[in-house]
mmCIF file of the N, C-alpha and C atoms, coordinates in Angstrom:
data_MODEL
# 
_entry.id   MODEL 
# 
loop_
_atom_site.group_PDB 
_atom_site.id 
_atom_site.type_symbol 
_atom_site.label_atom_id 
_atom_site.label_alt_id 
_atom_site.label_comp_id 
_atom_site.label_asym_id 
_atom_site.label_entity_id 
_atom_site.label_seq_id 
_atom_site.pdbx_PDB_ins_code 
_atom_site.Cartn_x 
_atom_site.Cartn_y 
_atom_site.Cartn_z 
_atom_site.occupancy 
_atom_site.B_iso_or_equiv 
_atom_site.pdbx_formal_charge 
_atom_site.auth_seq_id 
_atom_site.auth_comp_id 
_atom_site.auth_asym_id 
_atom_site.auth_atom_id 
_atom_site.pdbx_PDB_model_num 
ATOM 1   N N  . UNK A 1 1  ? 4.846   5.486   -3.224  1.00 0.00 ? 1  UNK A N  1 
ATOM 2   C CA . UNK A 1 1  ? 3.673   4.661   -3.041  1.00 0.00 ? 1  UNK A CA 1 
ATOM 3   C C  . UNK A 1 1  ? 3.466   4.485   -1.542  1.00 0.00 ? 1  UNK A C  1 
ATOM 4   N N  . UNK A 1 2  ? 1.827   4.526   -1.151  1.00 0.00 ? 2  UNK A N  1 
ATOM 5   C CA . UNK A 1 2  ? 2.107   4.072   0.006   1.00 0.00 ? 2  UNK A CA 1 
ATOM 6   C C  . UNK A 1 2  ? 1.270   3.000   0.580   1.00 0.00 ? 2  UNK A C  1 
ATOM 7   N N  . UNK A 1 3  ? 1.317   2.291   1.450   1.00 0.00 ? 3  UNK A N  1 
ATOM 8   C CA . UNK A 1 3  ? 0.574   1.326   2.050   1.00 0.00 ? 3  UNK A CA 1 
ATOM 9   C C  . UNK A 1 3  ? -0.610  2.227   3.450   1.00 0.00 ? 3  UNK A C  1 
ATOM 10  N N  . UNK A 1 4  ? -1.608  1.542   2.658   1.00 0.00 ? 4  UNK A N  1 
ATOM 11  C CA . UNK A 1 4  ? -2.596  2.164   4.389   1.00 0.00 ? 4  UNK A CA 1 
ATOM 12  C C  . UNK A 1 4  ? -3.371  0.913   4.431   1.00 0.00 ? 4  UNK A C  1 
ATOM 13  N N  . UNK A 1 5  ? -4.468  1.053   5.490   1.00 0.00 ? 5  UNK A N  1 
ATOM 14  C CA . UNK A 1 5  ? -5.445  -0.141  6.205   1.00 0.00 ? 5  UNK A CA 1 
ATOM 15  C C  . UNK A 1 5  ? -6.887  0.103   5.427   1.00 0.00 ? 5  UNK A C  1 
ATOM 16  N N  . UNK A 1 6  ? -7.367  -0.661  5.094   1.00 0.00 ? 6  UNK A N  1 
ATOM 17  C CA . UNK A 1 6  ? -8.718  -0.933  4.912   1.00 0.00 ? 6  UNK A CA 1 
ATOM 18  C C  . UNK A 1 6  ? -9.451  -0.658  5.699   1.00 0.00 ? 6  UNK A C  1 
ATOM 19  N N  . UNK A 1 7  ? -9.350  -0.582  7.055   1.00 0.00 ? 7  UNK A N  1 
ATOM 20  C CA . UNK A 1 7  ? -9.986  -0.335  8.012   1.00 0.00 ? 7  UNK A CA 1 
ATOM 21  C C  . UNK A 1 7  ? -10.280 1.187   8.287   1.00 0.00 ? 7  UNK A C  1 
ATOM 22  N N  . UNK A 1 8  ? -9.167  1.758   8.447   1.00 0.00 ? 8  UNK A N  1 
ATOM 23  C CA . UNK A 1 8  ? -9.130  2.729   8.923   1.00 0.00 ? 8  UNK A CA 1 
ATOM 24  C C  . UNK A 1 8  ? -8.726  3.895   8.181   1.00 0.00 ? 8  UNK A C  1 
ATOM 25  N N  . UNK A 1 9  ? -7.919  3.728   6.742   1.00 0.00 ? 9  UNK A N  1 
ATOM 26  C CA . UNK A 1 9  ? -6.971  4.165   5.956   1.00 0.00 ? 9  UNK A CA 1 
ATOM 27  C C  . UNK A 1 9  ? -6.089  5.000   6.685   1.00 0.00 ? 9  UNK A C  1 
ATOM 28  N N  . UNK A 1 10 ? -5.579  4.388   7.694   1.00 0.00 ? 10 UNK A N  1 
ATOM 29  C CA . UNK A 1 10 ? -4.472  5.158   8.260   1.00 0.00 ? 10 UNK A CA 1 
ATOM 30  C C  . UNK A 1 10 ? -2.818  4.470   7.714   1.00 0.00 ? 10 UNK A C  1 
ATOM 31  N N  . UNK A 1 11 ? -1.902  5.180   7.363   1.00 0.00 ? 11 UNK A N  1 
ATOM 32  C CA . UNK A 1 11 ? -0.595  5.208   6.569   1.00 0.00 ? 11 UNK A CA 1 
ATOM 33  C C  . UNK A 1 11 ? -0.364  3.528   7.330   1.00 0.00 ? 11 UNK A C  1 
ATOM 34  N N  . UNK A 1 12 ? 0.350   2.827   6.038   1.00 0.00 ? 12 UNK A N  1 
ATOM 35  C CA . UNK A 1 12 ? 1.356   1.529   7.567   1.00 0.00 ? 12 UNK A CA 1 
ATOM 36  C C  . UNK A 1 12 ? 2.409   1.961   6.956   1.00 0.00 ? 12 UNK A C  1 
ATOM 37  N N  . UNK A 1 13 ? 3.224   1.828   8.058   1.00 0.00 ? 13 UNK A N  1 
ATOM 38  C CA . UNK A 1 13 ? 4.530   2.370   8.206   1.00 0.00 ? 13 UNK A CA 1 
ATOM 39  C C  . UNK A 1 13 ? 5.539   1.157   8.391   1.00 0.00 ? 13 UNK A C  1 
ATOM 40  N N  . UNK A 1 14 ? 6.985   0.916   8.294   1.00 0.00 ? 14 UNK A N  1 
ATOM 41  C CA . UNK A 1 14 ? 7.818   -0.193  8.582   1.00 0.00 ? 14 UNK A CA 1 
ATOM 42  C C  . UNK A 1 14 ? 7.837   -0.391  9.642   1.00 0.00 ? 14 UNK A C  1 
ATOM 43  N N  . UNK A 1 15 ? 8.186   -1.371  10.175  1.00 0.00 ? 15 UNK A N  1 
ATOM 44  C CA . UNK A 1 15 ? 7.491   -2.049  11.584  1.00 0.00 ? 15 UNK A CA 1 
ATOM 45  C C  . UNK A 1 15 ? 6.242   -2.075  12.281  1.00 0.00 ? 15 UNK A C  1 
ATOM 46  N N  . UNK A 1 16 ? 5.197   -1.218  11.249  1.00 0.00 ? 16 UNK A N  1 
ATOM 47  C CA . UNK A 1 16 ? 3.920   -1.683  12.133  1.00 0.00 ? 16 UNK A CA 1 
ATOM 48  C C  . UNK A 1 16 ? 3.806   -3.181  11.780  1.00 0.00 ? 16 UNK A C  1 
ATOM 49  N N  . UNK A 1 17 ? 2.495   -3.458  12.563  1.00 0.00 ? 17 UNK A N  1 
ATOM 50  C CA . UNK A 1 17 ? 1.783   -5.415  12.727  1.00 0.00 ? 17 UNK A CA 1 
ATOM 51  C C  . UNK A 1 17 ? 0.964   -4.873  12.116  1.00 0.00 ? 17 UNK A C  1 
ATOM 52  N N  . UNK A 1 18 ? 0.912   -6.345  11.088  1.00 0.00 ? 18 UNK A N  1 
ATOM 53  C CA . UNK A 1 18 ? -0.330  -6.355  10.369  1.00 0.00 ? 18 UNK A CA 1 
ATOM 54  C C  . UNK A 1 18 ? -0.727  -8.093  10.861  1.00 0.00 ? 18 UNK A C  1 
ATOM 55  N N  . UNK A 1 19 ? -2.201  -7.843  10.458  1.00 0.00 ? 19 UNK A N  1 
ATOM 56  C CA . UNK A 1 19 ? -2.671  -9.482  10.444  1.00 0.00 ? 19 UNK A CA 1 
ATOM 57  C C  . UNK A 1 19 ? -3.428  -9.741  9.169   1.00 0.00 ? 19 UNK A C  1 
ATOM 58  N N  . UNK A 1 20 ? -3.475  -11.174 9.198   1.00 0.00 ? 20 UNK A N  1 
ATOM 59  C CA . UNK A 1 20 ? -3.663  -11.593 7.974   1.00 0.00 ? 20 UNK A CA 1 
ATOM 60  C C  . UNK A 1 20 ? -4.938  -11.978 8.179   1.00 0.00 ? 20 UNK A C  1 
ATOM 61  N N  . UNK A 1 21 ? -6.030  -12.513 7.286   1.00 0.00 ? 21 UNK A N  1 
ATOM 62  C CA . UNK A 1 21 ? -6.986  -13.136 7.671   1.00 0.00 ? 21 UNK A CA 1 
ATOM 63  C C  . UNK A 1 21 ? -7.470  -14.312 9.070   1.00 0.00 ? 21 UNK A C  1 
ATOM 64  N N  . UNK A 1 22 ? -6.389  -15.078 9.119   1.00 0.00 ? 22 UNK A N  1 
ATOM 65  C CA . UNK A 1 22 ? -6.392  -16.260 9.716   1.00 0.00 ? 22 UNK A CA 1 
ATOM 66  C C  . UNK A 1 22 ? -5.734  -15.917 10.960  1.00 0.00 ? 22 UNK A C  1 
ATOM 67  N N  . UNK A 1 23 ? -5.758  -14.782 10.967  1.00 0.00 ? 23 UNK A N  1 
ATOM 68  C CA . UNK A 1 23 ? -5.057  -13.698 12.699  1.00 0.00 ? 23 UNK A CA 1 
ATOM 69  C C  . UNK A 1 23 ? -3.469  -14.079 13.116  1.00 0.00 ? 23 UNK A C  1 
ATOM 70  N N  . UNK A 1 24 ? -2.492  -14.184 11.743  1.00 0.00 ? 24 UNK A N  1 
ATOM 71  C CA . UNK A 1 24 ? -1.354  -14.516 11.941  1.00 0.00 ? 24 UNK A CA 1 
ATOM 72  C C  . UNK A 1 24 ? -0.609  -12.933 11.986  1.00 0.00 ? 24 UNK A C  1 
ATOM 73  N N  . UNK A 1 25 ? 0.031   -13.007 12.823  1.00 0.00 ? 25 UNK A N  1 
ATOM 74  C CA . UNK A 1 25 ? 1.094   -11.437 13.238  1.00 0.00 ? 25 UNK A CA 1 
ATOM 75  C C  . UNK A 1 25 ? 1.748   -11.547 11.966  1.00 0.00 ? 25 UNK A C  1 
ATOM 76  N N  . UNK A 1 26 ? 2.181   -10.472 11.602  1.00 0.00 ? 26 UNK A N  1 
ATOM 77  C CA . UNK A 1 26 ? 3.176   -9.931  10.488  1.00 0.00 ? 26 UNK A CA 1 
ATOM 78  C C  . UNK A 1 26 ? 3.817   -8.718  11.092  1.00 0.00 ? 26 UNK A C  1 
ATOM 79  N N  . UNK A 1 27 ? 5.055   -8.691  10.516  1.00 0.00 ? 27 UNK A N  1 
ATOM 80  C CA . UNK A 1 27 ? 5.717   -7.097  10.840  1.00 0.00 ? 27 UNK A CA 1 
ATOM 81  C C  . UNK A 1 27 ? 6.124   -6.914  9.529   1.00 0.00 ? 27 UNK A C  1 
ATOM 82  N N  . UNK A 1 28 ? 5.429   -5.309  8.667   1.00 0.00 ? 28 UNK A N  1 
ATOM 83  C CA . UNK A 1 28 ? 6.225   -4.649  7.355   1.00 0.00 ? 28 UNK A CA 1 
ATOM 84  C C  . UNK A 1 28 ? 7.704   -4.355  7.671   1.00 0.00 ? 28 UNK A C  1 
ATOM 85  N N  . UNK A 1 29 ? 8.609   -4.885  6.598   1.00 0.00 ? 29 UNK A N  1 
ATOM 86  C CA . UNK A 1 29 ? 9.715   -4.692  6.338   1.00 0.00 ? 29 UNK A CA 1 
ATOM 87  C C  . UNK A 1 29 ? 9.649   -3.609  4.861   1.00 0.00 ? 29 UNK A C  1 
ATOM 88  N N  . UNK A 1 30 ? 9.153   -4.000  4.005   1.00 0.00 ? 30 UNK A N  1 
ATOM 89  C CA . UNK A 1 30 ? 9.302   -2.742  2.737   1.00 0.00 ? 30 UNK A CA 1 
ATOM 90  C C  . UNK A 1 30 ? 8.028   -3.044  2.244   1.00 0.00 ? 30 UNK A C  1 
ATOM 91  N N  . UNK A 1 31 ? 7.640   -1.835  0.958   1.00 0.00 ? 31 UNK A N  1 
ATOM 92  C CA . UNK A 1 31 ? 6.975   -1.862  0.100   1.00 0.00 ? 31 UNK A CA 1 
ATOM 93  C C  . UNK A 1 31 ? 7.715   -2.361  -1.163  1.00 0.00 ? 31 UNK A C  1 
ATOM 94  N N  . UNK A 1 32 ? 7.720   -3.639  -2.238  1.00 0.00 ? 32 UNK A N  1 
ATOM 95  C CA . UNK A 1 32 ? 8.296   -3.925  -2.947  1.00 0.00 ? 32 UNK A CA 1 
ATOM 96  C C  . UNK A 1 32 ? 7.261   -4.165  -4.556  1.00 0.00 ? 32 UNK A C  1 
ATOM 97  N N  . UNK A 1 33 ? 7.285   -3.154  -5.441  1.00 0.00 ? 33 UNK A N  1 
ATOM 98  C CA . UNK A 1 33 ? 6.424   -3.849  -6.772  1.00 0.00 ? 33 UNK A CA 1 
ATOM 99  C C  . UNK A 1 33 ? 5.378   -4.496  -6.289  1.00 0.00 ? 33 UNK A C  1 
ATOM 100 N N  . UNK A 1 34 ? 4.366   -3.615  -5.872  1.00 0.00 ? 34 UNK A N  1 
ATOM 101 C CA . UNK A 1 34 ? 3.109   -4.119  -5.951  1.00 0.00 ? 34 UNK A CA 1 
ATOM 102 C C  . UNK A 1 34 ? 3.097   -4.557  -4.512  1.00 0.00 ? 34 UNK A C  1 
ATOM 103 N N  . UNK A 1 35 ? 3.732   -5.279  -3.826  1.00 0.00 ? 35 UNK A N  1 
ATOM 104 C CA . UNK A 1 35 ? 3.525   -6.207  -2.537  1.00 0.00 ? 35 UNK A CA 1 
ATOM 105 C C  . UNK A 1 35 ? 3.961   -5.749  -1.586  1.00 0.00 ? 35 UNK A C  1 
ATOM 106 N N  . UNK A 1 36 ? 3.611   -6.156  -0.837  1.00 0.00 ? 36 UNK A N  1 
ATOM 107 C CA . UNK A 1 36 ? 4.521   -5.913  1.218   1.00 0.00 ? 36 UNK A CA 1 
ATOM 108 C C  . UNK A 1 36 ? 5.333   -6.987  1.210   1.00 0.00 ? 36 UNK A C  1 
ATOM 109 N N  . UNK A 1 37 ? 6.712   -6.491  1.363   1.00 0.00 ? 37 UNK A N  1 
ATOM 110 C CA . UNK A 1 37 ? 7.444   -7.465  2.334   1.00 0.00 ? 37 UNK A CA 1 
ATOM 111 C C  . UNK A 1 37 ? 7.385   -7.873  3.607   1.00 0.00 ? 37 UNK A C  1 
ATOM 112 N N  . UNK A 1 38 ? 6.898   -8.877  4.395   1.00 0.00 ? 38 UNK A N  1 
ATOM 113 C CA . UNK A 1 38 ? 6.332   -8.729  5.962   1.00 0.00 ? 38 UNK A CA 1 
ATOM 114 C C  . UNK A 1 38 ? 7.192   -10.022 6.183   1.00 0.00 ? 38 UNK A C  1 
ATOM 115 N N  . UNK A 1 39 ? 7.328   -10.246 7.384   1.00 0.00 ? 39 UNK A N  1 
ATOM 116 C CA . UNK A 1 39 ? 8.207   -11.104 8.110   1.00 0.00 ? 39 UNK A CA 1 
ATOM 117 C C  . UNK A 1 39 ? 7.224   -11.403 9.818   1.00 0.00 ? 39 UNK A C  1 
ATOM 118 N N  . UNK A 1 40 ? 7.191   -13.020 9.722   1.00 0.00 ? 40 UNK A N  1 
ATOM 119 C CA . UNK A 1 40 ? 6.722   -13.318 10.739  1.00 0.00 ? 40 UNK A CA 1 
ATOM 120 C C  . UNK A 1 40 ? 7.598   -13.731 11.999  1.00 0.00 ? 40 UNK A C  1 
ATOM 121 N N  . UNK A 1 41 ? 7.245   -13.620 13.638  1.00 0.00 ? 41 UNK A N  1 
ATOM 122 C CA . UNK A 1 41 ? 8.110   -13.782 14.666  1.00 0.00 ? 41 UNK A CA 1 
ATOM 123 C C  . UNK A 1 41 ? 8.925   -14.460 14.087  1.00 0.00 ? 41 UNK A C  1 
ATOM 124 N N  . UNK A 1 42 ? 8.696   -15.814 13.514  1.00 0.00 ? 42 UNK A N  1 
ATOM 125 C CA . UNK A 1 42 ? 9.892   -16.644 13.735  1.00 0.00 ? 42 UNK A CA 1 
ATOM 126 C C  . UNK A 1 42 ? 10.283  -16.824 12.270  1.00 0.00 ? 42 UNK A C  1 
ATOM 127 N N  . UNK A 1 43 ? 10.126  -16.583 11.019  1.00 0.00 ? 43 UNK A N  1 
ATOM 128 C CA . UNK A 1 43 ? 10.258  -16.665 10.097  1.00 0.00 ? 43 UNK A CA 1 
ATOM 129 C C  . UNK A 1 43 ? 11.139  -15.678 9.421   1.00 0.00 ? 43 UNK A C  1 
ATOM 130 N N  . UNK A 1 44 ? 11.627  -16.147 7.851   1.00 0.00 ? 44 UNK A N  1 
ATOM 131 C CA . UNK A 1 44 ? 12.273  -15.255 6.806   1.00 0.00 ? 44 UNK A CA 1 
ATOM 132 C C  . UNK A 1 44 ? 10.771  -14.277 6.402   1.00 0.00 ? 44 UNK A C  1 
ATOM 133 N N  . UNK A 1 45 ? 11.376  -13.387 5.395   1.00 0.00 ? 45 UNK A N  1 
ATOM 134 C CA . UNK A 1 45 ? 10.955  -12.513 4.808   1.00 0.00 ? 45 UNK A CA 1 
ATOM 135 C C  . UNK A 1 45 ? 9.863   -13.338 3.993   1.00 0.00 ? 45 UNK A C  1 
ATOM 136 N N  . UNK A 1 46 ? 8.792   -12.366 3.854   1.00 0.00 ? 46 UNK A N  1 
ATOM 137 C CA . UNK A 1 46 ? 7.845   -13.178 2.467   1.00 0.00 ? 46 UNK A CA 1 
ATOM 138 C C  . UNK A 1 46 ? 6.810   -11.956 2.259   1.00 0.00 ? 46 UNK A C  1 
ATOM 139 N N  . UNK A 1 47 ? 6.689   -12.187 0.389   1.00 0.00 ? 47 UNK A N  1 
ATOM 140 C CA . UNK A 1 47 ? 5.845   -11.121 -0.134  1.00 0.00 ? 47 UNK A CA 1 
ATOM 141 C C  . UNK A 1 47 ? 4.761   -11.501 0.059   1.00 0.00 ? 47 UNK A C  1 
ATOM 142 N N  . UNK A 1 48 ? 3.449   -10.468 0.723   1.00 0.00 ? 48 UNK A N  1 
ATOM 143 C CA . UNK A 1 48 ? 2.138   -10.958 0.541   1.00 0.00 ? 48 UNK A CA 1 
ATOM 144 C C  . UNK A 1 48 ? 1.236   -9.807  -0.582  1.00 0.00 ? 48 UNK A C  1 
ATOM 145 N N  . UNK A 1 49 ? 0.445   -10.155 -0.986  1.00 0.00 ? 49 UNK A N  1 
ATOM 146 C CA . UNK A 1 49 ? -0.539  -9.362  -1.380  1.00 0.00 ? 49 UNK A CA 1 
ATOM 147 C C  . UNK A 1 49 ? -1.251  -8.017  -0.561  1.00 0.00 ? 49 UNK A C  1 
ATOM 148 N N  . UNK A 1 50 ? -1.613  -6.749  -0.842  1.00 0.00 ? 50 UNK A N  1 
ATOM 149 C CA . UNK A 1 50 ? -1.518  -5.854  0.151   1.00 0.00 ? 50 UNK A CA 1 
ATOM 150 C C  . UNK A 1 50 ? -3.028  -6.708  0.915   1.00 0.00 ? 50 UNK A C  1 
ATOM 151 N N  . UNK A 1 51 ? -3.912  -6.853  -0.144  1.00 0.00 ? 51 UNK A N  1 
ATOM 152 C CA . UNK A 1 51 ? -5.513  -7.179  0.148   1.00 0.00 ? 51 UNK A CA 1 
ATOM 153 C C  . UNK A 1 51 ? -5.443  -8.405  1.070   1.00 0.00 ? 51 UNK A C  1 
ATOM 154 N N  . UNK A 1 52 ? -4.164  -9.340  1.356   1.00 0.00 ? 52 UNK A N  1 
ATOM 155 C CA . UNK A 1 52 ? -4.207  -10.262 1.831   1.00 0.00 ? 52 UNK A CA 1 
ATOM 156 C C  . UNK A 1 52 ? -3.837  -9.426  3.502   1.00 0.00 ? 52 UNK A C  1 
ATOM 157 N N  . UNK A 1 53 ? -3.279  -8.776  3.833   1.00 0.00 ? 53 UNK A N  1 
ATOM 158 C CA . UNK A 1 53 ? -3.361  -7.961  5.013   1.00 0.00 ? 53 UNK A CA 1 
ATOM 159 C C  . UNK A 1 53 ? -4.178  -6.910  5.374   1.00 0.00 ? 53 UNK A C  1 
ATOM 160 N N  . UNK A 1 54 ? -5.075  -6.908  4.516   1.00 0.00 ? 54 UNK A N  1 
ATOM 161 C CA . UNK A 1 54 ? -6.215  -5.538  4.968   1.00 0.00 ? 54 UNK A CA 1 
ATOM 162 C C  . UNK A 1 54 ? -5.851  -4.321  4.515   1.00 0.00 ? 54 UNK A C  1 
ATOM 163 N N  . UNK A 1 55 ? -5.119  -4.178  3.918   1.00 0.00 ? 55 UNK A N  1 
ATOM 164 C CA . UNK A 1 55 ? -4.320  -2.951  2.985   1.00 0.00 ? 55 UNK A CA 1 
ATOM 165 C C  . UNK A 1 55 ? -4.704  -2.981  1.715   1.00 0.00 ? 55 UNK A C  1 
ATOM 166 N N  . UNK A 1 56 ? -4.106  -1.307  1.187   1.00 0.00 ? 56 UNK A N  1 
ATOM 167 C CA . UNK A 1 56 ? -4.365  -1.173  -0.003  1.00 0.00 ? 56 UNK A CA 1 
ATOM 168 C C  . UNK A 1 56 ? -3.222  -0.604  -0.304  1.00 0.00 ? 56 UNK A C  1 
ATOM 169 N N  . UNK A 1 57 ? -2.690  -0.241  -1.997  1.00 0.00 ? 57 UNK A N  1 
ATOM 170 C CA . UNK A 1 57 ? -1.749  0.671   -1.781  1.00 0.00 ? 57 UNK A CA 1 
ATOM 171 C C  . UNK A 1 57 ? -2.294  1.677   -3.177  1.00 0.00 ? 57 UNK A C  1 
ATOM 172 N N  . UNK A 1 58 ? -1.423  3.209   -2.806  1.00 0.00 ? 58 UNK A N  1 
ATOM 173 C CA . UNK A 1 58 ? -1.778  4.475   -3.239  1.00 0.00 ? 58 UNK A CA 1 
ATOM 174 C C  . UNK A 1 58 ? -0.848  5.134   -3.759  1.00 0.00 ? 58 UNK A C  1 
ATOM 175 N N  . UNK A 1 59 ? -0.952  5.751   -5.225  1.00 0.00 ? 59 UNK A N  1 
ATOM 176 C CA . UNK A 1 59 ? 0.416   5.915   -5.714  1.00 0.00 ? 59 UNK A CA 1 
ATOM 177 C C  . UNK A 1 59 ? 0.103   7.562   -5.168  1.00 0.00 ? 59 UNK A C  1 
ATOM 178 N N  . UNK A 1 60 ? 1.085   8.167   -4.662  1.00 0.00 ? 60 UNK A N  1 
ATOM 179 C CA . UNK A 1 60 ? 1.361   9.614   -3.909  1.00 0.00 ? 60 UNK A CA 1 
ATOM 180 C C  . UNK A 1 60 ? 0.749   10.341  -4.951  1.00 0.00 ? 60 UNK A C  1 
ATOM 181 N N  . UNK A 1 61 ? 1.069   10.165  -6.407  1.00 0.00 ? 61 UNK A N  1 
ATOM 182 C CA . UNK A 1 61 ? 0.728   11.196  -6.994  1.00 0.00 ? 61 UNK A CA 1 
ATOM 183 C C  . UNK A 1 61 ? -0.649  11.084  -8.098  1.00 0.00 ? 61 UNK A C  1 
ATOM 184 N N  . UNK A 1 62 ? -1.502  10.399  -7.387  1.00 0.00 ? 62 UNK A N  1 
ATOM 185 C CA . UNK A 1 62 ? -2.770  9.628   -7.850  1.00 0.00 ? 62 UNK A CA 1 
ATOM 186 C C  . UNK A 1 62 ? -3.715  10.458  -7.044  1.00 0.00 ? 62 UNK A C  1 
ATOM 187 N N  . UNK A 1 63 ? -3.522  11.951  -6.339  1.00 0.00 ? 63 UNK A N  1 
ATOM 188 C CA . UNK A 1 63 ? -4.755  12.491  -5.639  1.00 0.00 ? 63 UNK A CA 1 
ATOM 189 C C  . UNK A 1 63 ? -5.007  13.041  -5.986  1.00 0.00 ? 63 UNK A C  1 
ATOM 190 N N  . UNK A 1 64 ? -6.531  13.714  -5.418  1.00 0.00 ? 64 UNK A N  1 
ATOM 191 C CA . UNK A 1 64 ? -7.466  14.446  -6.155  1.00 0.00 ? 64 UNK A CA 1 
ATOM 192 C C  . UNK A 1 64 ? -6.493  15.507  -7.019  1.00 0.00 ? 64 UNK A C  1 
ATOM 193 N N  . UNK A 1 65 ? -5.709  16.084  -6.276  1.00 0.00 ? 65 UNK A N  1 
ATOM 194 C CA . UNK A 1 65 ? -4.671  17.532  -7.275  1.00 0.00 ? 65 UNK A CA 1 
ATOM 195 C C  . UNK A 1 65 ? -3.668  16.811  -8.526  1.00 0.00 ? 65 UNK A C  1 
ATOM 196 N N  . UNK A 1 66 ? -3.614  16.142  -8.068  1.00 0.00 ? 66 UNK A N  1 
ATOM 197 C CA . UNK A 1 66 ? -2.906  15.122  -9.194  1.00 0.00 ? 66 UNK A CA 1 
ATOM 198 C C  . UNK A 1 66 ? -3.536  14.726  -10.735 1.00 0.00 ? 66 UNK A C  1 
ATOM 199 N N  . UNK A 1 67 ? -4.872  14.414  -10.188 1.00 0.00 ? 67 UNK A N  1 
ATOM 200 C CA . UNK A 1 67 ? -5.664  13.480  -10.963 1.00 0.00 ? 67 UNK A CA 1 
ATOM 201 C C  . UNK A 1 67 ? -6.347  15.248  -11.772 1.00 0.00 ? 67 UNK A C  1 
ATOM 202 N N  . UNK A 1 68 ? -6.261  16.209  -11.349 1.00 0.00 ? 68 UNK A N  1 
ATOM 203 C CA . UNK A 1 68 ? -7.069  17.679  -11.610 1.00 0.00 ? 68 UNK A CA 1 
ATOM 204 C C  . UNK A 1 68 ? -5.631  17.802  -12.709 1.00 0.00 ? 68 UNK A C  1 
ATOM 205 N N  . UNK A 1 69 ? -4.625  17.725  -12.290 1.00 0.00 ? 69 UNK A N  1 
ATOM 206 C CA . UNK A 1 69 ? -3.078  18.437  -13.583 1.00 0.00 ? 69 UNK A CA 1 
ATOM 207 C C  . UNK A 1 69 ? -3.495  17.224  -14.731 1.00 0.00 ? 69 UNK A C  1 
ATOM 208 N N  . UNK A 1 70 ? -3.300  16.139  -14.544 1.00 0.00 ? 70 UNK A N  1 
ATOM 209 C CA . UNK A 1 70 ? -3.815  14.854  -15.358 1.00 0.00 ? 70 UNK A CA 1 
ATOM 210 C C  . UNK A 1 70 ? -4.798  15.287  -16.509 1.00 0.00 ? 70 UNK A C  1 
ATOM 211 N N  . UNK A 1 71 ? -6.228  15.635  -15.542 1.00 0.00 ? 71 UNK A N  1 
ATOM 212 C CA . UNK A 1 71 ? -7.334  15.770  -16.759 1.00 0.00 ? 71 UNK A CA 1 
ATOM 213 C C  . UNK A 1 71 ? -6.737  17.023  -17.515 1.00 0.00 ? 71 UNK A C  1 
ATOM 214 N N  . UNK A 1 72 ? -6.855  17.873  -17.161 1.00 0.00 ? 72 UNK A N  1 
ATOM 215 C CA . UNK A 1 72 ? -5.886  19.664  -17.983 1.00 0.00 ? 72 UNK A CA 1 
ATOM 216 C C  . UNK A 1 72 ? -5.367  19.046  -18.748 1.00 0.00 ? 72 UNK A C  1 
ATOM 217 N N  . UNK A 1 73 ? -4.219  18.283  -18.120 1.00 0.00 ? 73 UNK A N  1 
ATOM 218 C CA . UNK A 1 73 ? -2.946  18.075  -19.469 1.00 0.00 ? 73 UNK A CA 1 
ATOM 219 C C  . UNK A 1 73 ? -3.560  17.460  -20.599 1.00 0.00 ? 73 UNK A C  1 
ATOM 220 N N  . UNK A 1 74 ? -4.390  16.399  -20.368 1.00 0.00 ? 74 UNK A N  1 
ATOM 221 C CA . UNK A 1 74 ? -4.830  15.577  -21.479 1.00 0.00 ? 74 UNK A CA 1 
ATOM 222 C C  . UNK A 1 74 ? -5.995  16.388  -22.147 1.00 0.00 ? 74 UNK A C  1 
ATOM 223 N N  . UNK A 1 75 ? -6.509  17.655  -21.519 1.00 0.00 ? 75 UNK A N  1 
ATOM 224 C CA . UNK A 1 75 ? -7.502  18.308  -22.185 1.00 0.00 ? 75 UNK A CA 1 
ATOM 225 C C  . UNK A 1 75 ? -7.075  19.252  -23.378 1.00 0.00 ? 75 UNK A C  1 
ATOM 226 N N  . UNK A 1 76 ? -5.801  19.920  -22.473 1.00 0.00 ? 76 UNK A N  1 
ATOM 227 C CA . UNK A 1 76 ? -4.902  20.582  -23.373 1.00 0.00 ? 76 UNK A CA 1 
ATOM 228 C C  . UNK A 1 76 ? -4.416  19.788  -24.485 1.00 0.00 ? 76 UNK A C  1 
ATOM 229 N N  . UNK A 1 77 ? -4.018  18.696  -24.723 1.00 0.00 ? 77 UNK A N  1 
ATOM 230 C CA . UNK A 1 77 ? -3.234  18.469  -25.192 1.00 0.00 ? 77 UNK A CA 1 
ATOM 231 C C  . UNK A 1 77 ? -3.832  17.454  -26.521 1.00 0.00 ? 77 UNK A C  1 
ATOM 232 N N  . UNK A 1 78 ? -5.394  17.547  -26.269 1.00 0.00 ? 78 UNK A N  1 
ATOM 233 C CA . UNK A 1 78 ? -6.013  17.155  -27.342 1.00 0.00 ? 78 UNK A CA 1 
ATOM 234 C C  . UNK A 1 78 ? -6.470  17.925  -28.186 1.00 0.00 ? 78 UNK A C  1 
ATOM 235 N N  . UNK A 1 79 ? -6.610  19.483  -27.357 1.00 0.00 ? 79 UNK A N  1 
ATOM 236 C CA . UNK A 1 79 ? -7.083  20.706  -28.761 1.00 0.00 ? 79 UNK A CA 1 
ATOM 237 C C  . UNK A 1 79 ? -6.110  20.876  -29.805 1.00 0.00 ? 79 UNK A C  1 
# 
């Protein structure tokens, strides 16, 4: 799975900064079930929502070539 930006859809990676609405710094620590783990300067760890940082997330094998074996299989596999 991966995390990218709303903005830009460029990849976030562990240790990039993200901000939140209210322009609070975050740094990604993991991708965890659904959420970002992000950690602020002075703070513990905490899960946010991806949409709550301007992110989205993308399952790797959800692209166009992916989604093309997908329809086949299920086309095949209904005759």
């Amino acid at each position: 799975m991966q995390a990218k930006r709303l903005l830009d859809d460029r990849e976030v990676f562990v240790g990039d900064g993200l901000l939140d609405a209210q322009r609070h710094s975050y740094g990604l620590i993991e991708r965890s079930g659904g959420e970002l783990v992000v950690t602020a300067e002075d703070s513990c760890p905490v899960r946010l929502k991806p949409e709550q940082l301007g992110c989205y997330l993308v399952h790797v094998n959800r692209t166009e070539r992916g989604l093309v074996k997908e329809r086949l299989r299920d086309y095949w596999e209904k005759q």
